[in-house]
Each structure stands twice: as structure tokens, then as C-alpha cells.
C-alpha positions, 0 to 999 in steps of 0.5 A: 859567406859572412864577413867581420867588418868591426866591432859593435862596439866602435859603432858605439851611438848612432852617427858612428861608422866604420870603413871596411875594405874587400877587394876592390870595394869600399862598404860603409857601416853605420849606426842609424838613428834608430840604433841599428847597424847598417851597410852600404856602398861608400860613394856618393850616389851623385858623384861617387866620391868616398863619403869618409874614412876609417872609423870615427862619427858622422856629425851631426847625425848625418853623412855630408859629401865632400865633393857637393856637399849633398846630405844623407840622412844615417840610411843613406837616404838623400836630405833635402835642402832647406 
């Protein structure tokens, strides 16, 4: 079964993303770097904190925790700290 989570066009340029809502889970829709549009589990793989809300761009180009602070590039793999 397909779900309709958005627009292509509100994920305009990579960074772009979009929260979309079923039941009890929250999945999140991004824009990667290489222009495709991918979907993941909206937590943070430390702590489970929600990454963001509604739809706007991560900045600069990359998903930031707001319980840790932990970076994630726009596949939501982990950036290590310099």
C-alpha cells in the first residue's frame, strides 16, 4: 500500500524535509545530497528525540539533535566530530 507524505515540490534542494504523521509513528522525508528523496524513522538513533518538525530545510545540509547535538549527514548516517 502507498502513502502520500508531500510534495516533491516542498522538498525543493537537498536539506529539504517534510514530517509526515500515521498512527503512532513519525517518519521523515529528505532531500539527500545527491537530489534524492529519502524516508526514515524521526528519532535520533542515541536517544530517540524528534529530529525536527513540519516542513522547512535542515541547515547547513545536515540533521543536528537537539537533545545532543549528534550530526547526521542527509541519509541519516552519523557525522563524526572533528
Amino acid at each position: 500500500m502507498w502513502q502520500i507524505a508531500g510534495r516533491e515540490e516542498e522538498l525543493a534542494a537537498p536539506g529539504g524535509f517534510l514530517e509526515y504523521s500515521i498512527g503512532d509513528d513519525s517518519i521523515v522525508v529528505v532531500r539527500n545530497a545527491a537530489g534524492e528523496i529519502v524516508a526514515f524513522h524521526h528519532a535520533c538513533r542515541h536517544r530517540g528525540t524528534r529530529l525536527a518538525d513540519g516542513c522547512r530545510a535542515f541547515a547547513p545540509c545536515a540533521i543536528r539533535c537537539p537533545y545532543h547535538a549528534g550530526i547526521y549527514d542527509l541519509d541519516r548516517r552519523p557525522v563524526p566530530r572533528p
